[in-house]
Every structure is written in structure tokens, then in C-alpha cells.
VEXLUM-749341 format. One record per residue (C-alpha): x, y, z; residue number from 1. Coordinates in Angstrom, 3 decimals, always signed. Example, Ala and Ser with C-alpha at 12.3 -4.5 7.8 and 13.67 -1.06 7.14 Angstrom:
<sites>
px; py; pz; nr
+12.300; -4.500; +7.800; 1
+13.670; -1.060; +7.140; 2
</sites>
This chain:
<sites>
px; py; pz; nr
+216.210; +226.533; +179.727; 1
+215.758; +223.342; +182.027; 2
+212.606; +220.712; +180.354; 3
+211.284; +217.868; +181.246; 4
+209.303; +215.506; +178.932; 5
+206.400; +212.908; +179.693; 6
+206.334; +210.838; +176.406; 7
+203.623; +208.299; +175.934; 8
+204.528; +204.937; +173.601; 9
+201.858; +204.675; +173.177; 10
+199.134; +206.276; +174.274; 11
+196.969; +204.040; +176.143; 12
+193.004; +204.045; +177.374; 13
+194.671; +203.911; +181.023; 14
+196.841; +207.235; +180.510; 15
+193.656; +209.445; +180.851; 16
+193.508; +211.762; +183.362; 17
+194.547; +215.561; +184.729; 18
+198.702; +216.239; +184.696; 19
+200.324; +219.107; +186.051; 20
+204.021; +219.496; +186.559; 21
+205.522; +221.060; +189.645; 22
+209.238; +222.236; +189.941; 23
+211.240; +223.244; +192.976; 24
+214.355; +225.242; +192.573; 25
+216.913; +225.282; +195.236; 26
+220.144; +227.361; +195.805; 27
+221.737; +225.840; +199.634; 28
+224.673; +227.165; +200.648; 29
+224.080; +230.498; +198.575; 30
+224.012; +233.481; +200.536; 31
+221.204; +236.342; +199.949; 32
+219.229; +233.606; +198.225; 33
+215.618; +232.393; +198.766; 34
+216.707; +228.602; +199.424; 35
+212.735; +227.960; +198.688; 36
+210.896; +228.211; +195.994; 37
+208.227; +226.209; +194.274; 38
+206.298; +226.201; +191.044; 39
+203.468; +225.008; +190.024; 40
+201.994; +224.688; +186.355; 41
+198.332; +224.511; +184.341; 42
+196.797; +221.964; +184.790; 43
+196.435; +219.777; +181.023; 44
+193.995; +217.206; +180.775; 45
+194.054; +214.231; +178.468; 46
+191.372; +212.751; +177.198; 47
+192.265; +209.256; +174.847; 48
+189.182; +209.698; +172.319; 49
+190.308; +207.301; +169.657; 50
+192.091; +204.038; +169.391; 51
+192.440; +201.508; +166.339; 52
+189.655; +199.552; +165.004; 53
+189.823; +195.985; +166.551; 54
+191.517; +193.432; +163.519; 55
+188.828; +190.547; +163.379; 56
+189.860; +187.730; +161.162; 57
+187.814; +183.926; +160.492; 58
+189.311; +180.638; +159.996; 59
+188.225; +177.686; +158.814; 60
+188.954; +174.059; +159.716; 61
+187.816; +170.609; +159.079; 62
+185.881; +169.360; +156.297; 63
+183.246; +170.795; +154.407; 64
+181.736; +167.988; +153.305; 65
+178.378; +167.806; +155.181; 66
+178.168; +165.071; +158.270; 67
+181.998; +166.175; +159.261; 68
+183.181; +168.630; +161.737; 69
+183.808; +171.816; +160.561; 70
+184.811; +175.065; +162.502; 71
+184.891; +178.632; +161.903; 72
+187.347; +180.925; +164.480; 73
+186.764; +184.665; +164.699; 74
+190.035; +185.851; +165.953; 75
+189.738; +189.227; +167.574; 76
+192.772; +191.560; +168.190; 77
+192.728; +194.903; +170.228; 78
+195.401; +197.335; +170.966; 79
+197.838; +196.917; +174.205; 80
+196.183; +198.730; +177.171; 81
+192.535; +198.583; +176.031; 82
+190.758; +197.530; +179.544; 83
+187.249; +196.292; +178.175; 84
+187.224; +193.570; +176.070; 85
+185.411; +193.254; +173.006; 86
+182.071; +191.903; +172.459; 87
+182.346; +189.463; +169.393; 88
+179.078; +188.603; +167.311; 89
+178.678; +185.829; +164.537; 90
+176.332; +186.628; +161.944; 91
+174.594; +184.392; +158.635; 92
+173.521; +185.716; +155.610; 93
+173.259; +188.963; +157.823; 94
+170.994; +187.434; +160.695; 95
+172.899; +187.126; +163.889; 96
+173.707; +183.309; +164.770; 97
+171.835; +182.922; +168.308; 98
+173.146; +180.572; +170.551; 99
+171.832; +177.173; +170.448; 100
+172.447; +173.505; +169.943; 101
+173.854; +173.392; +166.193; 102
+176.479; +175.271; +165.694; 103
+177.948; +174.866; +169.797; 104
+179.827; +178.372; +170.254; 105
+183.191; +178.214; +172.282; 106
+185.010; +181.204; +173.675; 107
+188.849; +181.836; +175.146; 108
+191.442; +184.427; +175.792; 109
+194.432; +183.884; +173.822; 110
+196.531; +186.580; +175.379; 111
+196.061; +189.885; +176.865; 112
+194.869; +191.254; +173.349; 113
+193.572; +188.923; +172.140; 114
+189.825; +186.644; +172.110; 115
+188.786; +183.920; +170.016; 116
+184.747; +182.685; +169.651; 117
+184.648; +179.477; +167.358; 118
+181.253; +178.261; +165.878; 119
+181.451; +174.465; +166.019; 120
+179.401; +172.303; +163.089; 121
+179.239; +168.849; +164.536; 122
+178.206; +167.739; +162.426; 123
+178.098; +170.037; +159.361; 124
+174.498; +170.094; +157.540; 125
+173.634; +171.258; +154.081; 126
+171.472; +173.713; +155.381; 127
+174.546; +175.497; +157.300; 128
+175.435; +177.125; +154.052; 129
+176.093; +180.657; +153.629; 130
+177.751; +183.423; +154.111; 131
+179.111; +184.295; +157.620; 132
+180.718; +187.351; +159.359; 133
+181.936; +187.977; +162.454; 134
+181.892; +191.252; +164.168; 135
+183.750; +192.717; +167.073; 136
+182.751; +195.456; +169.092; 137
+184.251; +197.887; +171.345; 138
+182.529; +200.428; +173.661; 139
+184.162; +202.654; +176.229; 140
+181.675; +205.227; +176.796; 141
+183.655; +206.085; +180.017; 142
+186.743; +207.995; +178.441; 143
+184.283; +209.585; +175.029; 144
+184.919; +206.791; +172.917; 145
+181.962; +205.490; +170.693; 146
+181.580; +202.221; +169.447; 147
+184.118; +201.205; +167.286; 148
+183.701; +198.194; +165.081; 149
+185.727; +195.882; +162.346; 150
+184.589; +192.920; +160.545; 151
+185.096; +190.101; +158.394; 152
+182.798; +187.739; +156.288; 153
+183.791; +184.393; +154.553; 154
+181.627; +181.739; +152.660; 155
+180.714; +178.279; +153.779; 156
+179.885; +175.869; +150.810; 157
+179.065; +172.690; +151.725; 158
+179.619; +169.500; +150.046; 159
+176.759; +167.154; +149.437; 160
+178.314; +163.549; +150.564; 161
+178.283; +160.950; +148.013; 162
+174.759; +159.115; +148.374; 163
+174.887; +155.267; +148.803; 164
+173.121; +153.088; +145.465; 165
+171.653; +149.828; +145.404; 166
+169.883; +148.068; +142.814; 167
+167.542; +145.429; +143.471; 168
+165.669; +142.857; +140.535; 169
+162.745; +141.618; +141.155; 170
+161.635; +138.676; +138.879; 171
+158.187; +136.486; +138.501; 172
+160.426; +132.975; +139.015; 173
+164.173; +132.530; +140.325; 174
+164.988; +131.221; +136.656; 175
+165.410; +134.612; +134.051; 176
+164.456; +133.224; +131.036; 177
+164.243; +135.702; +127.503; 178
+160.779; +136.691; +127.648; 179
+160.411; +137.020; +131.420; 180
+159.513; +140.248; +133.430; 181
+161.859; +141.782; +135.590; 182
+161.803; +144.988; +138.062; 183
+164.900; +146.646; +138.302; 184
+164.669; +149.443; +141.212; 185
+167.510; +151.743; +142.024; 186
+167.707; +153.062; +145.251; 187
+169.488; +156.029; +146.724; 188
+170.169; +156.699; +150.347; 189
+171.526; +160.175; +151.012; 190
+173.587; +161.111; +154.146; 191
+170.756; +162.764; +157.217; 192
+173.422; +165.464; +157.013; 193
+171.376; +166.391; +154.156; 194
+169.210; +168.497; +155.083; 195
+167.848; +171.184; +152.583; 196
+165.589; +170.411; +149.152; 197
+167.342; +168.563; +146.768; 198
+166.902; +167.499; +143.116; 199
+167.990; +163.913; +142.257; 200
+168.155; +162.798; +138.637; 201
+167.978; +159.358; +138.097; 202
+169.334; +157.678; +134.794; 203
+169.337; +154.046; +133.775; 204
+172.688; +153.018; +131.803; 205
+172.237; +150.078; +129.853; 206
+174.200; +147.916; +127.243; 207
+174.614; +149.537; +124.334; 208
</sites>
């Protein structure tokens, strides 16, 4: 018994399509032999229905404090061979992250397999807290494959920046005698980085 093999490693979107196999068998120089005949066998059709999920992963960089630069890459990673290349989504707090001046979105193709879209906080506000998740997406309704899907969420706590304080005295003449008046008014700049509602308590440390 003569085989021959067709082995697939691996089996890629691009392998789809109708394969027969044809043999010819051949006898020269034999007499009382048919010197010609051919073969031909069923067709088989293959159909590539399923591949792996896509691996999605986030990183972080920069500083969290608010009023720095702070980045979040979604890393996206396909199989070998997948022609179509993903469509990658960022979402907050489940709402999807349109495109727009704060946070700047930057795309690139890392290799083959690979795409990367970065949100970009420059700078990072209060108010860009939350939770975020990106999601990649891959549809090849072409060769029967549904949407396939992976994700991957991380939290971004940000730090409030450490406000600036001044004190300033106020008195009825330049001399402070016992008995005088005097304001004393602290005041407390925060960082325009700060964006949401916050609460700031106030307490007056004197001598004991």
C-alpha cells in the first residue's frame, strides 16, 4: 500500500479550500502492460471554522499621580496565518472610550501577529479614574467563523497631587502687640489636574 500525507502545522485561515489527490501509475518498459493509467480521488473540502481566542493584555506606564503622563497599552495577539486583523476597543466603567482630545489614542503593528492601541493621559485628571478594559475582536464571516472575542480589564486610581498651602496674617497695625487682632487665613491651591468634587478639611494646629 503506497500513501501520501498532506499534514497541516498548523492549520491556518489560508488552508481553506477543495483538495483532491490524483495518482498516475506507470509500468515503461513492461510488456502487455497499460503504460497509462490515472486516478483520480473525492474531492474533501476543508472548511477552518475555529481558531484561538485573540490574547489581549493592558499595561500601564507613567505616573498615576494626576497632572503626569500616564499610559495604558492593550496588546493584542492573534494566531500565525489569521489574514484580518483585529478590531481593538477600549472601554470605562463599561462605556466605550470614544475618540477624542483627552485620552489621545495611538495605534501600531508590532509584528505580523501582533497590534498595540495605547490610550495616552497627558495629562492624567482625577476624573480619569476607573476601571478600564480593552477588547479585541475578530470576524471572518468569509470562511464560517463568528466573532470571536477576549478581554482584559485593569483599574486606574489616581493620585490626588499634594495641594500647595500658604498662610497669610492680617493685622490692624504692623506692630503685634498682646491684645491686638489678627486674621490668620490658610489657603490651599490644588493642582487643575483636579478635576472631580472634592472634600477638603481644614484644621488649625496651634501651640499647645
Amino acid at each position: 500500500v503506497n500513501q501520501t500525507t498532506v499534514q497541516f502545522y498548523p492549520l491556518n485561515t489560508t488552508d481553506t479550500g477543495v483538495y483532491n489527490c490524483s495518482v498516475t501509475v506507470s509500468a515503461s518498459g513492461q510488456q502487455n502492460v497499460d503504460t497509462s493509467i490515472a486516478l483520480s480521488s473525492s474531492i474533501t473540502s476543508i472548511t477552518v471554522k475555529a481558531l484561538p481566542a485573540p490574547q489581549v493584555t493592558i499595561t500601564p506606564s507613567g505616573s498615576s499621580i494626576a497632572g503626569s503622563s500616564y499610559n495604558l497599552t492593550c496588546t493584542v495577539m492573534v494566531v500565525n496565518g489569521l489574514v484580518v486583523v483585529p478590531q481593538v476597543m477600549w472601554f470605562k466603567n463599561g462605556v466605550n472610550v470614544a475618540f477624542g482630545n483627552s485620552p489621545l489614542f495611538t495605534s501600531g503593528v508590532v509584528s505580523a501577529n501582533t497590534t498595540t492601541l495605547t490610550l495616552q493621559f497627558n495629562p492624567l485628571y482625577t476624573s480619569n479614574g476607573g476601571q478600564y478594559s480593552c477588547i479585541a475582536n475578530v470576524s471572518l464571516p468569509t470562511i464560517s467563523i463568528t466573532s470571536l472575542y477576549s478581554t482584559s480589564a485593569t483599574s486606574v486610581i489616581v493620585q490626588i497631587p499634594q495641594p500647595i498651602i500658604n498662610i497669610t496674617a492680617v493685622a490692624v497695625s504692623q506692630v503685634i502687640a498682646i491684645g491686638s487682632n489678627i486674621t490668620l487665613t490658610c489657603n490651599i491651591q490644588l493642582d487643575p489636574s483636579v478635576d472631580s468634587n472634592v472634600t477638603v478639611n481644614r484644621t488649625w494646629i496651634g501651640p499647645a
